[in-house]
C-alpha positions as CSV (number, residue, x, y, z in Angstrom):
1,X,8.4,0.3,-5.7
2,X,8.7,-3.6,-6.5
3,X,11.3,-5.4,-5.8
4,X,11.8,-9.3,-5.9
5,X,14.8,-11.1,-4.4
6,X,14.9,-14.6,-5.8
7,X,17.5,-17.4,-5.7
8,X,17.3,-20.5,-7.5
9,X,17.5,-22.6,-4.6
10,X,19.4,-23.2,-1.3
11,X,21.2,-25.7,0.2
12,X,18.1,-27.6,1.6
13,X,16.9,-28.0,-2.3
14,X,14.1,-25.2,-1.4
15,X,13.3,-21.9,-3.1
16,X,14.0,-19.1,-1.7
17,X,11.2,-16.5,-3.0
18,X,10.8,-13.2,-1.2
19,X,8.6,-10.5,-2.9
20,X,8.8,-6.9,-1.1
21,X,6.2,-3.9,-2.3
22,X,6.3,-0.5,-1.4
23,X,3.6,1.9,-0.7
24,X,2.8,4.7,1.4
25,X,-0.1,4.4,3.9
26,X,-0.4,8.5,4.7
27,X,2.0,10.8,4.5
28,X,5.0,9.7,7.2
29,X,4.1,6.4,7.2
30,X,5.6,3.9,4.6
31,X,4.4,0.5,4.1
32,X,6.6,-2.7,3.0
33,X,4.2,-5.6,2.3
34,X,6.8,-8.7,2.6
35,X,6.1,-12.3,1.2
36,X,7.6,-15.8,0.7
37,X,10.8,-16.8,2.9
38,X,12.7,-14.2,4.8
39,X,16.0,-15.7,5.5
40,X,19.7,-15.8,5.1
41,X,19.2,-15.4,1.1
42,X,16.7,-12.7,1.1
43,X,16.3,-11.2,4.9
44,X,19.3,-8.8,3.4
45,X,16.9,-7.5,0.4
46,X,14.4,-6.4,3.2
47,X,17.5,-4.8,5.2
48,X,18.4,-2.6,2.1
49,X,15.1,-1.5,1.5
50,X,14.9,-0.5,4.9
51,X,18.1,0.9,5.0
52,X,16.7,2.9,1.6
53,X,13.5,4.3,3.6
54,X,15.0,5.5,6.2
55,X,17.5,7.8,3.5
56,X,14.5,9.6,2.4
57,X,13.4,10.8,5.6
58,X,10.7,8.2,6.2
59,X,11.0,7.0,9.5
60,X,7.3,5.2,10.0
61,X,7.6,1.7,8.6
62,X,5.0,-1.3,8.6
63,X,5.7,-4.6,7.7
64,X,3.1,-6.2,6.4
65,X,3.8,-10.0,7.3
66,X,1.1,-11.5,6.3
67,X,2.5,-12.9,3.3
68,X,5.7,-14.5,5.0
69,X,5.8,-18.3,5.3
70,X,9.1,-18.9,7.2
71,X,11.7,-16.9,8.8
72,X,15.1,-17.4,10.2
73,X,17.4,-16.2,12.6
74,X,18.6,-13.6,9.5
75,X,15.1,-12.9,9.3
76,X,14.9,-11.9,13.0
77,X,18.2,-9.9,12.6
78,X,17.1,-8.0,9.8
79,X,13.7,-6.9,11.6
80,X,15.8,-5.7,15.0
81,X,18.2,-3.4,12.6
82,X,15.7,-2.2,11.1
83,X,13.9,-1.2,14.4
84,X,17.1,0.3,16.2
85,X,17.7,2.3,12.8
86,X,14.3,3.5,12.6
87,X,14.4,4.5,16.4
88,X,17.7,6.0,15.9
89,X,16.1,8.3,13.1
90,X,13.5,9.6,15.7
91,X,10.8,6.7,14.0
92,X,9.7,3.3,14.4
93,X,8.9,0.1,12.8
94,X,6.3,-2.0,13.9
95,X,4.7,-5.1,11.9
96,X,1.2,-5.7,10.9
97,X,-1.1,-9.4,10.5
98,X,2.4,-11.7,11.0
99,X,1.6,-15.3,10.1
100,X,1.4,-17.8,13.0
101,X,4.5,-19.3,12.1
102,X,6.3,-15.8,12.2
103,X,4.3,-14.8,15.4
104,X,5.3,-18.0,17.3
105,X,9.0,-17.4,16.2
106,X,9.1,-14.3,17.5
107,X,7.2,-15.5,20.7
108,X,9.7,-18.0,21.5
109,X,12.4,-15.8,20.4
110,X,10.6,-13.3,23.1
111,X,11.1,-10.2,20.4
112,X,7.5,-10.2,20.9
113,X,8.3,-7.7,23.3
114,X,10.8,-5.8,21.2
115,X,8.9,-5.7,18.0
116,X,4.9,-4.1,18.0
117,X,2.6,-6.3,16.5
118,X,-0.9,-5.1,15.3
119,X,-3.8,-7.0,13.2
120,X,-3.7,-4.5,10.2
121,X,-0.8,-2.0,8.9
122,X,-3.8,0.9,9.8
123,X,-3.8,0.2,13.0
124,X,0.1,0.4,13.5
125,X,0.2,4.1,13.5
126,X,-3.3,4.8,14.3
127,X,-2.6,8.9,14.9
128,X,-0.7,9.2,11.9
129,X,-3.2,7.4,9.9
130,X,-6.3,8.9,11.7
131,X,-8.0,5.6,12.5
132,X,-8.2,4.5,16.1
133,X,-9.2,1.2,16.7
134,X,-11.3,1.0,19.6
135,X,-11.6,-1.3,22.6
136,X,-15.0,-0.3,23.0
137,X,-14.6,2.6,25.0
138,X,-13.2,4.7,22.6
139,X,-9.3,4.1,23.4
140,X,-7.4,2.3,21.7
141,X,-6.3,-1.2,23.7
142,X,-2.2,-0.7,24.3
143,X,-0.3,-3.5,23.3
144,X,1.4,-5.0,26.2
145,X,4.8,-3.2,25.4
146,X,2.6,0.0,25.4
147,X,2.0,-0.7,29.4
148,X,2.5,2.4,31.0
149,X,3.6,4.5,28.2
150,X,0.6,6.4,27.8
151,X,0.7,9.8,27.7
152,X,-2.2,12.8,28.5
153,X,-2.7,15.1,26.0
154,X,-3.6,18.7,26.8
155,X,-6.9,17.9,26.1
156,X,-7.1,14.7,28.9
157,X,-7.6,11.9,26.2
158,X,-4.8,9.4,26.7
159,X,-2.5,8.3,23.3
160,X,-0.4,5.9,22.9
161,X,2.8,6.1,20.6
């Protein structure tokens, strides 16, 4: 699914451009690669698509970031709904390769802490998708949010949701 939300221009006498792709990673895990602007004009787009996901029983969302420039306070908003709903549906949603702009918004914003950041959109569900990224000793480094959520399977090995 393709979708493209596009405005002429805002008030600052800039595009707004925001292009949003759907695909699925593995089954139960749904990948949104977002790109261009996510703001007040378009950060609503991304909110219905969520919104959309989460209807048909897919609960696992990635964000793919790495093609977002800028993002706003709407931007922000729309990323925090979409994590309560997906939470609230027994899932999650976690982003994958933000920009540094969009990684030191949300560092100064502190939703660092609130939203999961990983380097790729395989690495965000690494159980669901079957590839572990390692840290060298064959477990995958938590994130800091992951601190003392790890939990021993019956086997002994230690995952991480």
């Amino acid at each position: 699914m393709n979708l493209r939300a596009q405005n002429e221009f805002n008030d600052t006498g800039l595009a707004n451009d925001m292009k949003l792709v759907t695909e699925g990673i593995t089954d139960g895990v749904v990948l949104i690669r977002v790109g261009g602007r996510l703001d007040l004009v378009t950060a609503p787009e991304l909110s219905r698509l969520i919104s959309a996901t989460l209807e048909r029983h897919q609960v696992c969302i990635v964000l793919d970031l790495k093609g977002v420039s800028f993002i706003d306070s709407s931007g922000l908003r729309s990323l925090i709904a979409g994590l309560k709903a997906a939470r609230m549906a027994g899932g999650d949603l976690r982003l994958a390769a933000p920009t540094a702009a969009v990684a030191l918004v949300l560092k100064n914003s502190t939703l660092d802490r609130i939203l999961r950041s990983y380097a790729t959109a395989e690495s965000a569900f690494p159980a669901k998708v079957g590839k572990l990224p390692s840290n060298g000793r064959g477990l995958r480094a938590p994130h800091h949010s992951d601190a003392g959520s790890a939990q021993q399977t019956e086997r002994g090995s230690l995952t991480w949701p």
